[in-house]
DRENKEDO-524976 format. One record per residue: z, x, y of N, C-alpha, C in turn; residue in one letter. Coordinates in steps of 0.1 Angstrom, whole numbers, padded with zeros to 4 digits, always signed. Layout:
N
ZXYZXYZXYA/...
//
This chain:
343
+0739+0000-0058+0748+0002-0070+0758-0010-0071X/+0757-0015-0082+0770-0027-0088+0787-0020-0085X/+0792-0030-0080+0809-0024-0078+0814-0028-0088X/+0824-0020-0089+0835-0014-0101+0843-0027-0098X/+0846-0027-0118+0856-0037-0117+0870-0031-0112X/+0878-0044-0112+0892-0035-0107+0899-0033-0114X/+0892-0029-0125+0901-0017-0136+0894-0005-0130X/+0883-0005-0125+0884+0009-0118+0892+0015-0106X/+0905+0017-0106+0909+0020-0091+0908+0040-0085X/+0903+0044-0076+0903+0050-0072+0919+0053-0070X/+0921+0070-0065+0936+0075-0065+0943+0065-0055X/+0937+0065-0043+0943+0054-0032+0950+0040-0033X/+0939+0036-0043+0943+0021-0052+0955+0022-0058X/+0953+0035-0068+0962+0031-0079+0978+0038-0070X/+0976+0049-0060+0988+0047-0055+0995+0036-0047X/+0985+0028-0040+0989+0013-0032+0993+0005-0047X/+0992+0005-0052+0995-0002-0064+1012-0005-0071X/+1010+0012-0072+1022+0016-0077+1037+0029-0069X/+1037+0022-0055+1048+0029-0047+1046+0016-0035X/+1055+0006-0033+1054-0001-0022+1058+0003-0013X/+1069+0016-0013+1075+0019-0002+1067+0028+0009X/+1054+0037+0000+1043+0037+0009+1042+0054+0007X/+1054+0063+0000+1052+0077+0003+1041+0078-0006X/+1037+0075-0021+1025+0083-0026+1007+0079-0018X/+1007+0067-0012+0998+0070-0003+0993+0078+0005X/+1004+0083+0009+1002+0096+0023+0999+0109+0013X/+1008+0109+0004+0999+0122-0003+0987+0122-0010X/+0983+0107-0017+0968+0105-0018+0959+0111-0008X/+0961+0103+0005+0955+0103+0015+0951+0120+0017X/+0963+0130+0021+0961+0142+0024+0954+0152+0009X/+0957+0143-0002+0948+0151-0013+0932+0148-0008X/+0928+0137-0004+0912+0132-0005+0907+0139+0010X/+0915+0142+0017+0909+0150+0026+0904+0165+0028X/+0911+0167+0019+0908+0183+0013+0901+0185+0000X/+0897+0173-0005+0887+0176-0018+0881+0166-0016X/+0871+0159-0016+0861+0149-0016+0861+0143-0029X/+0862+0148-0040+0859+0142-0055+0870+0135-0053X/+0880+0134-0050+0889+0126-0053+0889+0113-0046X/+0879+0112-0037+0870+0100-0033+0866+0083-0043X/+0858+0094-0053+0854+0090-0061+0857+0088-0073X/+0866+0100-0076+0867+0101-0094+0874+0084-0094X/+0875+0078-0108+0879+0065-0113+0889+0071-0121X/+0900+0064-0119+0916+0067-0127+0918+0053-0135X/+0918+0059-0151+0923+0050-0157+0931+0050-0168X/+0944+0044-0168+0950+0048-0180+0946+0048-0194X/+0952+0059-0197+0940+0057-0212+0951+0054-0223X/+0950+0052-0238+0953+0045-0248+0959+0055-0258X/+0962+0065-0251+0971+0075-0258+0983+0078-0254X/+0993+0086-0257+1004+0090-0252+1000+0109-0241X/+0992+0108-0250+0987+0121-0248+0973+0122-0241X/+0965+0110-0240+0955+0111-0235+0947+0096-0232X/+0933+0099-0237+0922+0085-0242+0914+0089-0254X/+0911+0079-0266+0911+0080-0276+0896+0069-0271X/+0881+0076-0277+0871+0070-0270+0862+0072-0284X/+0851+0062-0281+0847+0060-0296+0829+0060-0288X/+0828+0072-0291+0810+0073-0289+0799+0069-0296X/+0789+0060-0292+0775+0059-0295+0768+0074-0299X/+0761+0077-0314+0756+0089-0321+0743+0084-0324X/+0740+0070-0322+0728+0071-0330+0724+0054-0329X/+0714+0049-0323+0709+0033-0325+0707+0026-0338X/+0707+0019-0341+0704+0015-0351+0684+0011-0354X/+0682+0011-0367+0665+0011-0369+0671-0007-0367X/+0656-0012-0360+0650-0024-0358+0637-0023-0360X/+0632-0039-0367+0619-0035-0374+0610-0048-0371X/+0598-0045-0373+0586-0057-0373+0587-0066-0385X/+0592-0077-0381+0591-0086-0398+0576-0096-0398X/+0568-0095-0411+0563-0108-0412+0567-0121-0416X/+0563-0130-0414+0568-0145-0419+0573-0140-0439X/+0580-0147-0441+0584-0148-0456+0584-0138-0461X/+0588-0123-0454+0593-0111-0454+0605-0105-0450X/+0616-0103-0460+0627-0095-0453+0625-0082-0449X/+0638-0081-0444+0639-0065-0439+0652-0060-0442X/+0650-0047-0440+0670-0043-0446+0676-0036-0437X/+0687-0040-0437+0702-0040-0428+0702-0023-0423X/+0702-0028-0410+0711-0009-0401+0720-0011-0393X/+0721+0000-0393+0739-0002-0382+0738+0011-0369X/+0744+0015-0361+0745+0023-0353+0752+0030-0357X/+0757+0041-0353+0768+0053-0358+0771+0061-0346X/+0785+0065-0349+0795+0063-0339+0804+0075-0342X/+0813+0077-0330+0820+0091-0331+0832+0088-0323X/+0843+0093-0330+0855+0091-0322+0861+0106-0316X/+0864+0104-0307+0870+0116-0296+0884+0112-0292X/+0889+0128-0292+0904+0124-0280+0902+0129-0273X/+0905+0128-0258+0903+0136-0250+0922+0132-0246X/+0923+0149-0243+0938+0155-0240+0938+0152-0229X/+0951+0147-0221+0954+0153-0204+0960+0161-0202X/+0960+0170-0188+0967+0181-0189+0980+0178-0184X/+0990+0184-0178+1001+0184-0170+1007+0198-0160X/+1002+0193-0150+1001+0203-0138+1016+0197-0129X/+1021+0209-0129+1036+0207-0120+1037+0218-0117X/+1047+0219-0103+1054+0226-0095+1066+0221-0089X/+1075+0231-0086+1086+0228-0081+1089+0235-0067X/+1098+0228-0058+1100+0233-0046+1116+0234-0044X/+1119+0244-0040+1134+0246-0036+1136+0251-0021X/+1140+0244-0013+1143+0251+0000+1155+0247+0004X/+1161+0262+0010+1174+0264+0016+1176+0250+0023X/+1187+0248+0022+1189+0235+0028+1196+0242+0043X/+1200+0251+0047+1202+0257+0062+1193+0258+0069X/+1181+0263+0061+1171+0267+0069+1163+0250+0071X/+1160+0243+0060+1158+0232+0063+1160+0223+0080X/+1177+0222+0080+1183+0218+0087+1180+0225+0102X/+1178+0236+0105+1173+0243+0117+1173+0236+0130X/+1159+0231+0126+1151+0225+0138+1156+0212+0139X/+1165+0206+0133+1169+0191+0137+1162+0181+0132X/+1151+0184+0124+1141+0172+0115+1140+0182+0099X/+1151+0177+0091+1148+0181+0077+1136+0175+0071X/+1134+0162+0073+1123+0157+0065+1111+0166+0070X/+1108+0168+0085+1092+0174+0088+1093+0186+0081X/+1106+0187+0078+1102+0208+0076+1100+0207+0058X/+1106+0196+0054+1106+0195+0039+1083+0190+0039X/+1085+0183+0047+1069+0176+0047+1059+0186+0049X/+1065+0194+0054+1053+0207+0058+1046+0220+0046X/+1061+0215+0037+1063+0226+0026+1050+0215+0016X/+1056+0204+0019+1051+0197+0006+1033+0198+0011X/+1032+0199+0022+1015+0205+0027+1010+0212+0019X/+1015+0222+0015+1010+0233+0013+1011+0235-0007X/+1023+0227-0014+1020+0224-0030+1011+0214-0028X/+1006+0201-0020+0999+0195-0024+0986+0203-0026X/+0980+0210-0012+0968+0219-0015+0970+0230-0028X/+0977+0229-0028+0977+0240-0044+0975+0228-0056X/+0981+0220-0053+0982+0211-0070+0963+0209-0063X/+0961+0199-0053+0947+0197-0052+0938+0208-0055X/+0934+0218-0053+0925+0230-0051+0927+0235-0070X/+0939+0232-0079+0937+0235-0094+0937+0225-0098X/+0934+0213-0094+0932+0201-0104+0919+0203-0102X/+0911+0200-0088+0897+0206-0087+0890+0210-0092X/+0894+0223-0096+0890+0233-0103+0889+0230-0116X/+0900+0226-0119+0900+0221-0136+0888+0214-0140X/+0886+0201-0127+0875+0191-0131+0862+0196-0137X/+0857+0209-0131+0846+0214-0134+0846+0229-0135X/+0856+0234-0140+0860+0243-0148+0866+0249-0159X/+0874+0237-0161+0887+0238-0172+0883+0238-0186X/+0890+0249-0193+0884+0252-0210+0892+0254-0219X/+0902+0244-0226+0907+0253-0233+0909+0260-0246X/+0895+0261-0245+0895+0281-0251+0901+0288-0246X/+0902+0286-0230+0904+0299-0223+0921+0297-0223X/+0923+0284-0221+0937+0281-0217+0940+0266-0222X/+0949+0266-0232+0946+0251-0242+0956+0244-0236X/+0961+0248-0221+0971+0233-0217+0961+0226-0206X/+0947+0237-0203+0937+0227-0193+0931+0213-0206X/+0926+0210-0193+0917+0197-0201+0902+0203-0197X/+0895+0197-0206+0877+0202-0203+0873+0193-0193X/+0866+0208-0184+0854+0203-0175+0840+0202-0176X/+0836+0200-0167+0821+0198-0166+0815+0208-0169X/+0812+0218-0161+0806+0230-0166+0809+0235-0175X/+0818+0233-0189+0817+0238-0202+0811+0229-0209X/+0810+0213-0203+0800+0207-0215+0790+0208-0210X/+0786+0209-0201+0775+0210-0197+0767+0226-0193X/+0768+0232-0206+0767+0248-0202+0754+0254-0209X/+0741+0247-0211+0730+0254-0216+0718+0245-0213X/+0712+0250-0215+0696+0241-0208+0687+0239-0219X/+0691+0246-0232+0686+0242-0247+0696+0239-0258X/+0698+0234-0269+0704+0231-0279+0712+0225-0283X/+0714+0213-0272+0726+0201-0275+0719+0187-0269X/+0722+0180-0270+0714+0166-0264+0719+0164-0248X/+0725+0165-0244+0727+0172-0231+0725+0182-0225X/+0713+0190-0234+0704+0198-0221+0695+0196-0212X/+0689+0181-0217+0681+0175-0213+0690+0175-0196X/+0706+0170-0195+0705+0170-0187+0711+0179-0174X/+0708+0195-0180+0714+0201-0171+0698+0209-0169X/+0699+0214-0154+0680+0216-0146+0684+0227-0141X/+0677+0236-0145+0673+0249-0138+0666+0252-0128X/+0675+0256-0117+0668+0259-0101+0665+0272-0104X/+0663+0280-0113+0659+0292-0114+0667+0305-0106X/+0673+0304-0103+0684+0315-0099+0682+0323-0109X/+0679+0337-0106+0675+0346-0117+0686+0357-0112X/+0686+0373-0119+0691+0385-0118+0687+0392-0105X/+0678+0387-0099+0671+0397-0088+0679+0400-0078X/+0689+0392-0077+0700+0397-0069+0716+0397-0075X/+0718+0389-0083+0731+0390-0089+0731+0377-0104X/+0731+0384-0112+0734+0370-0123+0746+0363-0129X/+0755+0366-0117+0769+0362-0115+0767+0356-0099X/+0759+0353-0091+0758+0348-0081+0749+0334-0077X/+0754+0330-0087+0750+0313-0090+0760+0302-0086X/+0752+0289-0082+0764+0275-0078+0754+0266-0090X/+0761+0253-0089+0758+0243-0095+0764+0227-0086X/+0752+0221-0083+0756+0205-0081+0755+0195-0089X/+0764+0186-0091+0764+0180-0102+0766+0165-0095X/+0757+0159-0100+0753+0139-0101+0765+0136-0114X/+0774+0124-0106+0781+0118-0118+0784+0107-0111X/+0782+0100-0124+0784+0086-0121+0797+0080-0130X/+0806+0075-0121+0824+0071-0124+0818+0059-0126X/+0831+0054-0134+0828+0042-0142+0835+0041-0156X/+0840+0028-0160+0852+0035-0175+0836+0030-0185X/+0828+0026-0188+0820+0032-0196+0812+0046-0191X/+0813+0051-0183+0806+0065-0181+0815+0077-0182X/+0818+0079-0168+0833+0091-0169+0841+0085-0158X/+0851+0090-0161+0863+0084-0158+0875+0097-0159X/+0884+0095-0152+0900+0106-0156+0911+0096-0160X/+0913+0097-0167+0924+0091-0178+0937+0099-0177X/+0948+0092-0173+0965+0094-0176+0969+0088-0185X/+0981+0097-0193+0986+0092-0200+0986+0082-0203X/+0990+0072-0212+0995+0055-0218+1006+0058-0208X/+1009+0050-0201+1027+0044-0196+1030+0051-0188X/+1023+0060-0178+1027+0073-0170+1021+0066-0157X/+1021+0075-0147+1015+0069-0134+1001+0078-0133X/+0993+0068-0125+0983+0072-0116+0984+0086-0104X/+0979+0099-0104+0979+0110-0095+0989+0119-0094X/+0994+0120-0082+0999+0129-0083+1012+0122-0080X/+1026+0130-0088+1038+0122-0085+1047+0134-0082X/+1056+0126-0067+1064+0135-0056+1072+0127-0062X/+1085+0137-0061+1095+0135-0066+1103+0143-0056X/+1114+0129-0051+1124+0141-0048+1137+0144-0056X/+1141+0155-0058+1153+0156-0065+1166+0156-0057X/+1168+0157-0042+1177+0154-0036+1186+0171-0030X/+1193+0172-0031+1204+0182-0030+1208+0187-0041X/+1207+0199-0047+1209+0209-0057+1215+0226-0052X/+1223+0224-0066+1229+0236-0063+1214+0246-0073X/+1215+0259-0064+1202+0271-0074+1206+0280-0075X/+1204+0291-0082+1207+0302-0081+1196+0313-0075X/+1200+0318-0068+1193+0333-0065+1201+0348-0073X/+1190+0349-0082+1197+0356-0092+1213+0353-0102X/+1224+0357-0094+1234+0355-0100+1242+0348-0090X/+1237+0343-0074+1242+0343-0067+1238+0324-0066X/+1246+0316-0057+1245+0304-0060+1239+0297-0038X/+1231+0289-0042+1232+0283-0026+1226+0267-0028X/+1229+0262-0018+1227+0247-0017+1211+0244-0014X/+1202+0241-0018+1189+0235-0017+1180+0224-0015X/+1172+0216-0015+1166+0208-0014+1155+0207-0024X/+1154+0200-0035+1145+0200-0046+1135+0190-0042X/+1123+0194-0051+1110+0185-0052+1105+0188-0060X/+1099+0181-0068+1090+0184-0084+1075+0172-0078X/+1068+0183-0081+1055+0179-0079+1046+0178-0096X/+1039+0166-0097+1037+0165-0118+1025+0154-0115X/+1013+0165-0124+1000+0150-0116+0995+0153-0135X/+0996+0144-0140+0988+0142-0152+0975+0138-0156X/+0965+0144-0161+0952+0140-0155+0941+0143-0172X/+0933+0142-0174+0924+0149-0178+0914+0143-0176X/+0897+0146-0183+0883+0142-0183+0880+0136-0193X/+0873+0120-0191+0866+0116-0206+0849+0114-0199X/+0842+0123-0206+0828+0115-0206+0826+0110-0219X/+0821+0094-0213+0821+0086-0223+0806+0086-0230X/+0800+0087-0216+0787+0088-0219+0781+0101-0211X/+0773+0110-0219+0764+0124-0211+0757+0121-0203X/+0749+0107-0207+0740+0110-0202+0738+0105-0184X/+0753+0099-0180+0758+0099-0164+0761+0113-0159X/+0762+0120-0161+0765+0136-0157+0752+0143-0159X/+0747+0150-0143+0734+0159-0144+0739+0173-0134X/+0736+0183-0142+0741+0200-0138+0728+0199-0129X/+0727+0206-0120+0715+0215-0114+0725+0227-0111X/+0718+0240-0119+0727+0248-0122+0714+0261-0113X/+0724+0275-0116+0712+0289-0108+0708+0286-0103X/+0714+0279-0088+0711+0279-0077+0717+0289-0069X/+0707+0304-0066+0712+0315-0064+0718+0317-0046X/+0730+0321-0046+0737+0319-0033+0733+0329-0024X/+0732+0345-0032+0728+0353-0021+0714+0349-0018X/+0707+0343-0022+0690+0342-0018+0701+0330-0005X/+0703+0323-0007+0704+0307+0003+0709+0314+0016X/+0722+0326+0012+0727+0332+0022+0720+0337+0037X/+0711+0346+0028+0701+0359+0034+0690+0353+0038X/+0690+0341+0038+0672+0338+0043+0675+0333+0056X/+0662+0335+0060+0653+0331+0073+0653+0315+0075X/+0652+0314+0086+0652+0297+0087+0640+0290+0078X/+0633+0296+0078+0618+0292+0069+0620+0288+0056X/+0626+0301+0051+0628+0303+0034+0638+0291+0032X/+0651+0288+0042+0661+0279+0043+0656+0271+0040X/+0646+0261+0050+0643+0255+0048+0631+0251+0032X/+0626+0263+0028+0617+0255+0017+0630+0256+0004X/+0639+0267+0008+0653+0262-0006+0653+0248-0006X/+0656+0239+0003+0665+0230+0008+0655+0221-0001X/+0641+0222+0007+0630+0214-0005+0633+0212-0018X/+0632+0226-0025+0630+0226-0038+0646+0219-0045X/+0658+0223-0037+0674+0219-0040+0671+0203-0041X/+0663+0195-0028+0662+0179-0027+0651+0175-0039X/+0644+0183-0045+0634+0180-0056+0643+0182-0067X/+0652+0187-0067+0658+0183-0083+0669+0172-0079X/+0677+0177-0071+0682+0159-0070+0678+0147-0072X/+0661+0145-0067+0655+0135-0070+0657+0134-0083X/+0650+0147-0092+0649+0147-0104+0662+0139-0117X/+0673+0144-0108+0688+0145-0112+0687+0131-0114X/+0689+0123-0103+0683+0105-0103+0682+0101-0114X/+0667+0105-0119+0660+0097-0129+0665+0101-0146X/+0675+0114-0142+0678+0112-0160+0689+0107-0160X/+0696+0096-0151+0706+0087-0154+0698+0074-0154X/+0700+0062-0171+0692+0057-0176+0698+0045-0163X/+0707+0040-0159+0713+0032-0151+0719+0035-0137X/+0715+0036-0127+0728+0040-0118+0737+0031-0114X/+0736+0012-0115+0744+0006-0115+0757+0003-0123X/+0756+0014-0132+0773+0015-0140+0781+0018-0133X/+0780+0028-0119+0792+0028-0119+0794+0038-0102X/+0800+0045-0097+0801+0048-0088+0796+0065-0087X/+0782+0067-0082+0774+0079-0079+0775+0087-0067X/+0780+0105-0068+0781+0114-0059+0770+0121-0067X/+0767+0133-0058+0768+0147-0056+0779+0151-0053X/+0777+0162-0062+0791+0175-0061+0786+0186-0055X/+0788+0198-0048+0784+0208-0043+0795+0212-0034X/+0793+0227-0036+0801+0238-0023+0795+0234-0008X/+0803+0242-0001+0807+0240+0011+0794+0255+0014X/+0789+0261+0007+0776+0269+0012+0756+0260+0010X/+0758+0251-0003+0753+0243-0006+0746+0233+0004X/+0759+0224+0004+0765+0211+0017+0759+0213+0029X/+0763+0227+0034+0759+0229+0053+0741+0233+0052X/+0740+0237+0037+0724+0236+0036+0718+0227+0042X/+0722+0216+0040+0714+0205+0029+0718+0201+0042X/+0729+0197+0050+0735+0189+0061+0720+0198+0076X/+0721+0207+0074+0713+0213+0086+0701+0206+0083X/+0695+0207+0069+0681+0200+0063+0681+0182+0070X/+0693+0177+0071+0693+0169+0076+0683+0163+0089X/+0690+0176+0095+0679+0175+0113+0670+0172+0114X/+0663+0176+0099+0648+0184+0106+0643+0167+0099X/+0633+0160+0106+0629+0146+0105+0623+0144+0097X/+0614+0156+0090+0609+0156+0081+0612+0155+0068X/+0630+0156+0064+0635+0154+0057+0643+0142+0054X/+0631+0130+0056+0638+0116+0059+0649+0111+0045X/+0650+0118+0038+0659+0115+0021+0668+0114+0026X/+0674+0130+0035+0685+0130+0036+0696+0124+0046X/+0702+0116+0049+0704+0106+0059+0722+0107+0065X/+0726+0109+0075+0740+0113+0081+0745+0101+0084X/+0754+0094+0074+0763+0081+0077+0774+0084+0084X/+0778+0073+0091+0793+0070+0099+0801+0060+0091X/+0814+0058+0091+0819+0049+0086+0832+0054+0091X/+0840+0043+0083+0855+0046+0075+0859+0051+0063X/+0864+0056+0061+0869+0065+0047+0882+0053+0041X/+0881+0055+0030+0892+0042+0022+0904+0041+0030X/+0910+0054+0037+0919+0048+0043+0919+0047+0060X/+0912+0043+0061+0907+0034+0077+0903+0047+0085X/+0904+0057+0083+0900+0070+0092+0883+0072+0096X/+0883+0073+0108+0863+0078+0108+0859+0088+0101X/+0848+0088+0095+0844+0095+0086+0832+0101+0086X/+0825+0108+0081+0807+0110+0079+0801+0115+0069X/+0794+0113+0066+0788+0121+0052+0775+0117+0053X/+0769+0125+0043+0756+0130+0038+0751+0118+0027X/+0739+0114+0023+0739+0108+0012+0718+0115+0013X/+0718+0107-0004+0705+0115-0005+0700+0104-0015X/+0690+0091-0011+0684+0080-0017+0699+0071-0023X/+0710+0072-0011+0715+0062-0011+0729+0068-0017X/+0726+0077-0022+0741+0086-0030+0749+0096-0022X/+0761+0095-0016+0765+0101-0013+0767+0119-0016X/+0766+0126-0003+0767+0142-0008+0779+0146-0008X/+0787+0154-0015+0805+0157-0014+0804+0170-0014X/+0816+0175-0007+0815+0187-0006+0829+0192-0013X/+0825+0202-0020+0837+0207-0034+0838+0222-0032X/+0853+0226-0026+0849+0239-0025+0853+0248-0044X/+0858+0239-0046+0864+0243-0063+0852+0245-0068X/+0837+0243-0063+0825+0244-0073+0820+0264-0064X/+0823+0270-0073+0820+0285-0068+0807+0291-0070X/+0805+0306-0063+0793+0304-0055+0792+0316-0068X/+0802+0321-0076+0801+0333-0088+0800+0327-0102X/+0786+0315-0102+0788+0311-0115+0773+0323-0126X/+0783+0325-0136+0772+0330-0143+0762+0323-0148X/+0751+0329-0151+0739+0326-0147+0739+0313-0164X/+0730+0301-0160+0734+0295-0173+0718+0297-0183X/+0716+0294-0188+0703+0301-0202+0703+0288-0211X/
//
């Protein structure tokens, strides 16, 4: 695969970028270890105040056979403009400044708290990526799984594949792995015009709060990550969807193993309905019931596709992962095992 220009920076980048003093790295760092997409997703500011303003290919233009001393007449392509919204996901932290002070290290006890909003802002931005609707909720941004939600009647059904998960055991007990390929002509997460890249720690210092009517001295933090989804193009995004969890659960090492087959035959498949894979930077997405599938499937020799790399992870740490004809496997617990069945 071709590397990303460096208008593509991953979260890591764009927080080395923009904090020399070095704290939003560390919270990069502890976001991408508890969610894998954030490995890969591509962060780029987008051309709105409010989002990225993106102008889609609808249609090629006719080209035609000419004879000598024969014209032909003029076509154009046609085109579609979109906004895509970002959202704005915040929390706030207030801690007693007594209790802070306790143990004799205020910062670790303030750092430990901020553990525990980062995994909350991480685990709903997550979520948002490939579940966010707002039909449901008009301050999310759209995800994946709502554009990509039928297997007939939109020109992106082509690219969502039915593993056949049926009712026989539950038609709410469906997952979905999803092929996407980052890249600012493909898909990309776009922040605001003039805002920062990820997620932004703030500290607010010493504040007076109130507990009800009552007043005490605190330690503030505002946590604020602005984010949404542009696919620029569909046809880098592939669903393999009704992939039924209690069947993967309940089986026999046998059965395990011919799932795992038929799971690596649509991946292949997944591959070939992206017209390029050199645009741009290619995962797998999948749960953590999915993943340990596919990772066991590993062992077995006969599943030479699937291949168990060592390395370093962007920020110098040992690492390992899965890849399958060269594409990395991620493991997403935000991708849930109660998806309704898709049709």
């Amino acid at each position: 695969m071709a590397a990303l220009s460096t208008n593509n920076l991953s979260l890591a980048e764009w927080a080395k970028r923009t904090d020399p003093e070095g704290r939003i790295p560390v919270i990069a760092e502890l976001l991408s270890q508890t969610n894998e997409v954030l490995e890969d997703c591509v962060f780029k500011e987008g051309n709105l105040p409010t989002g990225e303003r993106v102008v889609i290919r609808t249609g090629l233009p006719t080209v035609y056979w000419r004879a000598l001393n024969q014209g032909i007449p003029n076509s154009k392509s046609t085109t579609a403009q979109v906004d895509e919204a970002c959202g704005i996901l915040e929390a706030r932290s207030e801690v007693d400044k007594d209790l802070a002070m306790l143990n004799g290290n205020t910062a670790q006890f303030r750092l430990s708290e901020d553990v525990a909003f980062l995994e909350a802002m991480n685990k709903t931005m997550a979520t948002t990526l490939f579940y966010g609707n707002p039909s449901t909720d008009p301050k999310q941004f759209l995800g994946l799984a709502p554009r990509y939600s039928a297997l007939t009647g939109s020109n992106n059904s082509q690219n969502v594949l039915n593993a056949l998960g049926t009712s026989t055991y539950s038609a709410t007990a469906n997952t979905s792995i999803y092929l996407v390929v980052w890249g600012d002509n493909t898909v990309y997460c776009p922040f605001p015009k003039g805002s920062q890249a990820g997620l932004m720690h703030e500290d607010l210092g010493e504040q007076t709060v109130y507990d009800g009517s009552n007043r005490m001295q605190a330690y503030a933090t505002r946590y604020q990550w602005k984010n949404g989804l542009v696919v620029k193009d569909w046809r880098y995004v592939v669903r393999i969807c009704n992939i039924n969890t209690t069947s993967l659960l309940a089986q026999t090492d046998g059965q395990a193993a011919n799932q795992a087959t038929a799971i690596i035959k649509l991946m292949s498949r997944a591959l070939y309905r992206v017209p390029n894979m050199a645009m741009g930077r290619a995962a797998f997405y999948m749960n953590r019931t999915v993943h340990s599938g596919l990772a066991i499937a590993a062992l077995d020799k006969s599943q030479y596709v699937l291949k168990v790399n060592e390395g370093l992870s962007q920020f110098g740490t040992p690492y390992s992962w899965l890849t399958f004809q060269g594409v990395p496997l991620r493991c997403v617990d935000a991708i849930v095992n109660t998806e309704d069945q898709v049709s």
